[in-house]
DRENTORNU-273727 format. One record per residue: residue number from 1; residue in one letter; x, y, z of N, C-alpha, C in turn. Coordinates in Angstrom, 3 decimals. Layout:
<recs>
<rec><i>NUM</i><aa>A</aa><n_c1>X</n_c1><n_c2>Y</n_c2><n_c3>Z</n_c3><ca_c1>X</ca_c1><ca_c2>Y</ca_c2><ca_c3>Z</ca_c3><c_c1>X</c_c1><c_c2>Y</c_c2><c_c3>Z</c_c3></rec>
...
</recs>
This chain:
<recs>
<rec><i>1</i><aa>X</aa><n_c1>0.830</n_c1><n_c2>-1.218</n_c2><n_c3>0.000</n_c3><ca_c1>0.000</ca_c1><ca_c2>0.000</ca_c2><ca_c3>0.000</ca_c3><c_c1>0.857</c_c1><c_c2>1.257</c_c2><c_c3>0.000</c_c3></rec>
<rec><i>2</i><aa>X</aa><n_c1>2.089</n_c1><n_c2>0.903</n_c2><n_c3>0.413</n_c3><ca_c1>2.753</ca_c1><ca_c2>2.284</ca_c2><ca_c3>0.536</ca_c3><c_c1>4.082</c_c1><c_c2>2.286</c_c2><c_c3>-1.032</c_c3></rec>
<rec><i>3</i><aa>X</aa><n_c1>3.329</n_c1><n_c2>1.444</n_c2><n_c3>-1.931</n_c3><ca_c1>4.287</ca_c1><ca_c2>1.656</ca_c2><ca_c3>-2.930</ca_c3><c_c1>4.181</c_c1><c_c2>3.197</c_c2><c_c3>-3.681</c_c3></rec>
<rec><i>4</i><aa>X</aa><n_c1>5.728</n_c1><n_c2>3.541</n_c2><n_c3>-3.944</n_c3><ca_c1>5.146</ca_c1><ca_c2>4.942</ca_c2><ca_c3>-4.607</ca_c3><c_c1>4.582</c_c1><c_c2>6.141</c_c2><c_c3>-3.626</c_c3></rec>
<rec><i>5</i><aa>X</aa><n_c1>4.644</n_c1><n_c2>5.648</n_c2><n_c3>-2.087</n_c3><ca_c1>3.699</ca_c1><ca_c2>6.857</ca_c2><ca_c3>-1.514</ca_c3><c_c1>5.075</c_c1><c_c2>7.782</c_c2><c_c3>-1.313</c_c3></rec>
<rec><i>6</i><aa>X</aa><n_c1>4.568</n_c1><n_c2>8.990</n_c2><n_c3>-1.073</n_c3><ca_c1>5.113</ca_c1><ca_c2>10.188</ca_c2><ca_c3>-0.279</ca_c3><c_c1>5.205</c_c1><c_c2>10.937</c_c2><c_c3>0.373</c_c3></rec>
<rec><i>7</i><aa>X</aa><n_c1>5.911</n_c1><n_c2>10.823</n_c2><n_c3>1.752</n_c3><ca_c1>5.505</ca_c1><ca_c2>11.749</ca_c2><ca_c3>3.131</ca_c3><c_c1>6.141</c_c1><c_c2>13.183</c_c2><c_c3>3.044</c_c3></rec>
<rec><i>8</i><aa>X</aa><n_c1>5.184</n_c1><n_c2>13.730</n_c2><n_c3>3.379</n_c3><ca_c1>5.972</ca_c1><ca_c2>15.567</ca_c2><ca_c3>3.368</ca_c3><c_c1>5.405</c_c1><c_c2>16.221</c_c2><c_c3>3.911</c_c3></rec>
<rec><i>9</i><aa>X</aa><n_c1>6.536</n_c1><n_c2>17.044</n_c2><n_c3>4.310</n_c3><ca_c1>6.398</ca_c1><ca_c2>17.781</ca_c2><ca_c3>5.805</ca_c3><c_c1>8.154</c_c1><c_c2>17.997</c_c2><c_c3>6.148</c_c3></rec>
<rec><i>10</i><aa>X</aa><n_c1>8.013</n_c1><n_c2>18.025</n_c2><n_c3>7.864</n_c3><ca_c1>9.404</ca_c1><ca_c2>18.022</ca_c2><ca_c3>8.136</ca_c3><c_c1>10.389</c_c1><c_c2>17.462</c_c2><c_c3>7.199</c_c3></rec>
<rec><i>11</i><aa>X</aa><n_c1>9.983</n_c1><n_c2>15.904</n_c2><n_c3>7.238</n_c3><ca_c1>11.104</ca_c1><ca_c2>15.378</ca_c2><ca_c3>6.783</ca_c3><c_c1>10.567</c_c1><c_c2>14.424</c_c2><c_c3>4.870</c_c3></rec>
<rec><i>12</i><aa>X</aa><n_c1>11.032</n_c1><n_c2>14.710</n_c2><n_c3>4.361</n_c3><ca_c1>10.635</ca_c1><ca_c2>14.111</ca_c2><ca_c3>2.906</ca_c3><c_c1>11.172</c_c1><c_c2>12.662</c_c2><c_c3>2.992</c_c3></rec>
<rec><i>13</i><aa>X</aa><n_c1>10.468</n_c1><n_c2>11.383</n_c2><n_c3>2.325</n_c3><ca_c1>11.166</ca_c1><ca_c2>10.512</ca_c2><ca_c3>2.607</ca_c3><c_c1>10.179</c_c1><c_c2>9.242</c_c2><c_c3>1.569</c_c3></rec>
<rec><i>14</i><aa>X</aa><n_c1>10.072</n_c1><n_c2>8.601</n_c2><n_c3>0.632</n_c3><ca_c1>9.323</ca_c1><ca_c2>8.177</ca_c2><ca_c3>-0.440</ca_c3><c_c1>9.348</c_c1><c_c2>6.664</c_c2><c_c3>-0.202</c_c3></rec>
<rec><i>15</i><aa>X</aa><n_c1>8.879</n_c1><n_c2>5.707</n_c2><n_c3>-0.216</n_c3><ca_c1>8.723</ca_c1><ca_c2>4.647</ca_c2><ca_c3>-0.089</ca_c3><c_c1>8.735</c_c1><c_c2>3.732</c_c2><c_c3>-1.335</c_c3></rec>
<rec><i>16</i><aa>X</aa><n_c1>9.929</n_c1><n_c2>2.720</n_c2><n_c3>-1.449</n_c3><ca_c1>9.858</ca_c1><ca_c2>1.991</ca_c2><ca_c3>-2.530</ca_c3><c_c1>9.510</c_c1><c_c2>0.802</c_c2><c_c3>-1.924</c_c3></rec>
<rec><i>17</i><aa>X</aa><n_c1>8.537</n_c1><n_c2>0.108</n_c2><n_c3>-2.567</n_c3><ca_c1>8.573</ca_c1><ca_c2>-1.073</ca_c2><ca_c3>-2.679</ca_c3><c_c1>8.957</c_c1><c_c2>-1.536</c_c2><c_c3>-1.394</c_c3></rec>
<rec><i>18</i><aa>X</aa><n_c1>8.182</n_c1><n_c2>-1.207</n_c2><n_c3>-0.188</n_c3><ca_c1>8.640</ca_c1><ca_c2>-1.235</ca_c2><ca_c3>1.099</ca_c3><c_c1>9.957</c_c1><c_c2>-1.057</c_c2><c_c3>1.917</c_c3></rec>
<rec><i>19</i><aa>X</aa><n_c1>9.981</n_c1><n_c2>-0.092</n_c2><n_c3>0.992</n_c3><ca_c1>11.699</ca_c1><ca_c2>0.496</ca_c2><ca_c3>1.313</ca_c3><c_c1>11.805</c_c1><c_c2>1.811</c_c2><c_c3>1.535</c_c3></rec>
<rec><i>20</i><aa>X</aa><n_c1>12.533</n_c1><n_c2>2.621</n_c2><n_c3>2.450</n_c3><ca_c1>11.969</ca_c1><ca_c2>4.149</ca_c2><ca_c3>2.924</ca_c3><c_c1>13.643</c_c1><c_c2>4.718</c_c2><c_c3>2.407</c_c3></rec>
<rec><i>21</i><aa>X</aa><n_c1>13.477</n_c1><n_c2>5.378</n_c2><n_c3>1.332</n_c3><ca_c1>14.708</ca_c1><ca_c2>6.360</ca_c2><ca_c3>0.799</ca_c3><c_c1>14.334</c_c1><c_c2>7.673</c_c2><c_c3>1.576</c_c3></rec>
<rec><i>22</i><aa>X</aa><n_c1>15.090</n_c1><n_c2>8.311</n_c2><n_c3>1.804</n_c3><ca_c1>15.035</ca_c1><ca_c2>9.805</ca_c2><ca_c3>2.924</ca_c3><c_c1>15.444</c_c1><c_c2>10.698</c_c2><c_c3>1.683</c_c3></rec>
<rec><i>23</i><aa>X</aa><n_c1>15.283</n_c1><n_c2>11.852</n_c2><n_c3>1.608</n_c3><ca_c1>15.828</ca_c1><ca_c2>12.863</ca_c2><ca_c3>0.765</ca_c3><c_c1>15.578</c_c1><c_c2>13.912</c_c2><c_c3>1.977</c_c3></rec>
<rec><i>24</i><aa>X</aa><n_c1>16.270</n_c1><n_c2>13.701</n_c2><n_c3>3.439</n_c3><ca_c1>16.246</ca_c1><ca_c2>14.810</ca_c2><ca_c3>4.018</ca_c3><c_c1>17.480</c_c1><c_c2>14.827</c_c2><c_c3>4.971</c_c3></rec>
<rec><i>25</i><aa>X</aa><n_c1>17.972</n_c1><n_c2>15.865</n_c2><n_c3>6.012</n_c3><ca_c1>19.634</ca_c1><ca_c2>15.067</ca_c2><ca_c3>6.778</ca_c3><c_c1>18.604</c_c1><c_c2>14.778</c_c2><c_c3>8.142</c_c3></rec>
<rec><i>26</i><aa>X</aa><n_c1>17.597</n_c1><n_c2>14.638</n_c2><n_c3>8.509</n_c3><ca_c1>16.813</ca_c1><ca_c2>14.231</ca_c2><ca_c3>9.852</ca_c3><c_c1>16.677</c_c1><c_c2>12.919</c_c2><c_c3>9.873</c_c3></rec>
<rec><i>27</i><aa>X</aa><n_c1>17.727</n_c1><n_c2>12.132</n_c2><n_c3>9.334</n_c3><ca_c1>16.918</ca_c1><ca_c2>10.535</ca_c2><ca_c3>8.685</ca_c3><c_c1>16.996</c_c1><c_c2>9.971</c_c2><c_c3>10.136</c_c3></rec>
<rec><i>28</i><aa>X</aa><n_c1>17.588</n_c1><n_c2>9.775</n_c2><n_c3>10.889</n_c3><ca_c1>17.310</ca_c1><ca_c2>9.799</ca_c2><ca_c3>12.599</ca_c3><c_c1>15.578</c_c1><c_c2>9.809</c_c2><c_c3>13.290</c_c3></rec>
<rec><i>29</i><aa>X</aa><n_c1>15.416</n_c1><n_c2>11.586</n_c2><n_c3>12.688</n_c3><ca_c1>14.037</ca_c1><ca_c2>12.260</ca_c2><ca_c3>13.562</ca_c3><c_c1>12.994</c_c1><c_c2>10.839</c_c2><c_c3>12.500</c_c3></rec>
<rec><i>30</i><aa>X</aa><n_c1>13.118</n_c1><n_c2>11.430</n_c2><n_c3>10.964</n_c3><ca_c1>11.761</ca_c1><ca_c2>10.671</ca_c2><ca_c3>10.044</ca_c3><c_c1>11.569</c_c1><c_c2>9.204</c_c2><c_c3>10.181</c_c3></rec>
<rec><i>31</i><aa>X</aa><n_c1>13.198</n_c1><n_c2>8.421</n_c2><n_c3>10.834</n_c3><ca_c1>12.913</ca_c1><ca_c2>7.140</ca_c2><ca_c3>10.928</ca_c3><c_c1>11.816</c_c1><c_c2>6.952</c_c2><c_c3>12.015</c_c3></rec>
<rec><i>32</i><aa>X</aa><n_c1>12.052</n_c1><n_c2>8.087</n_c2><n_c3>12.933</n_c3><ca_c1>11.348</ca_c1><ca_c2>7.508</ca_c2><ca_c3>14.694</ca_c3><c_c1>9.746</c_c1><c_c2>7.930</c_c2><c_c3>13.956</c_c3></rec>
<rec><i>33</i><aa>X</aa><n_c1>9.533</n_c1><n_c2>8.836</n_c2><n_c3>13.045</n_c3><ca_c1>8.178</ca_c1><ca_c2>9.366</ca_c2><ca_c3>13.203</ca_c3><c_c1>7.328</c_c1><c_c2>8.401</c_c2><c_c3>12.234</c_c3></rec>
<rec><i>34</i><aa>X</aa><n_c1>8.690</n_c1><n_c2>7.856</n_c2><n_c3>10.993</n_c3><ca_c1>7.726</ca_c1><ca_c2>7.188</ca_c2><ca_c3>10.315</ca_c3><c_c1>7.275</c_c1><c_c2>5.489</c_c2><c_c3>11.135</c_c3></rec>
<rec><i>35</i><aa>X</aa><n_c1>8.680</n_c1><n_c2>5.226</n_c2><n_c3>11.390</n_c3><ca_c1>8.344</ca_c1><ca_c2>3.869</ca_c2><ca_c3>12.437</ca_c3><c_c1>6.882</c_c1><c_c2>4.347</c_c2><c_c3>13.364</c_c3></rec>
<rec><i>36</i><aa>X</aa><n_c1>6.580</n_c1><n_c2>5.040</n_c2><n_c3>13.965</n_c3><ca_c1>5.849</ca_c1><ca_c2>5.182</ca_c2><ca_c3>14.858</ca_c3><c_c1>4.552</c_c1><c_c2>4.745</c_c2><c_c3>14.265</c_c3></rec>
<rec><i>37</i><aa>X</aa><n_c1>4.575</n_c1><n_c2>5.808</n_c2><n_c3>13.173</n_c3><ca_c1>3.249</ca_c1><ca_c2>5.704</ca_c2><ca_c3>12.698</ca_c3><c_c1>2.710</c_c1><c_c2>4.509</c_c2><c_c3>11.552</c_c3></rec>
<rec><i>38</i><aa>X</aa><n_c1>4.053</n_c1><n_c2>3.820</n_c2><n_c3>11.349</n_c3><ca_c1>3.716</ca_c1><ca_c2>2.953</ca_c2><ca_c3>10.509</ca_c3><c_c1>3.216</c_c1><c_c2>1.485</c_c2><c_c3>11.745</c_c3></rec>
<rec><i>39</i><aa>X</aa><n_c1>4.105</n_c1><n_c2>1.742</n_c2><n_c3>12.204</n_c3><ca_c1>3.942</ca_c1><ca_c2>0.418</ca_c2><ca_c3>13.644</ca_c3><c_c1>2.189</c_c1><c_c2>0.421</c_c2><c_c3>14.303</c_c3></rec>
<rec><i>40</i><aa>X</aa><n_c1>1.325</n_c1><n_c2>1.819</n_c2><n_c3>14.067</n_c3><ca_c1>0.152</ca_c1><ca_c2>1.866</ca_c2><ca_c3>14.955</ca_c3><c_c1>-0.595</c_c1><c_c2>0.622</c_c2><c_c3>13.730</c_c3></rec>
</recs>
């Protein structure tokens, strides 16, 4: 479901094929926020 998606905001960060490429230097902060919200 998250093929192709794209989060934006703070931190930019695109999802391949269940794979999270960052295009931002917070890859630290976007890992904790996207883990979070992907984990609920």
């Amino acid at each position: 479901p998250y093929d192709g998606y794209q989060f934006k905001g703070k931190v930019m960060a695109t999802i391949s094929r269940g794979k999270l490429v960052y295009t931002d230097d917070s890859l630290v902060i976007a890992r904790s926020e996207v883990t979070k919200q992907s984990h609920g």
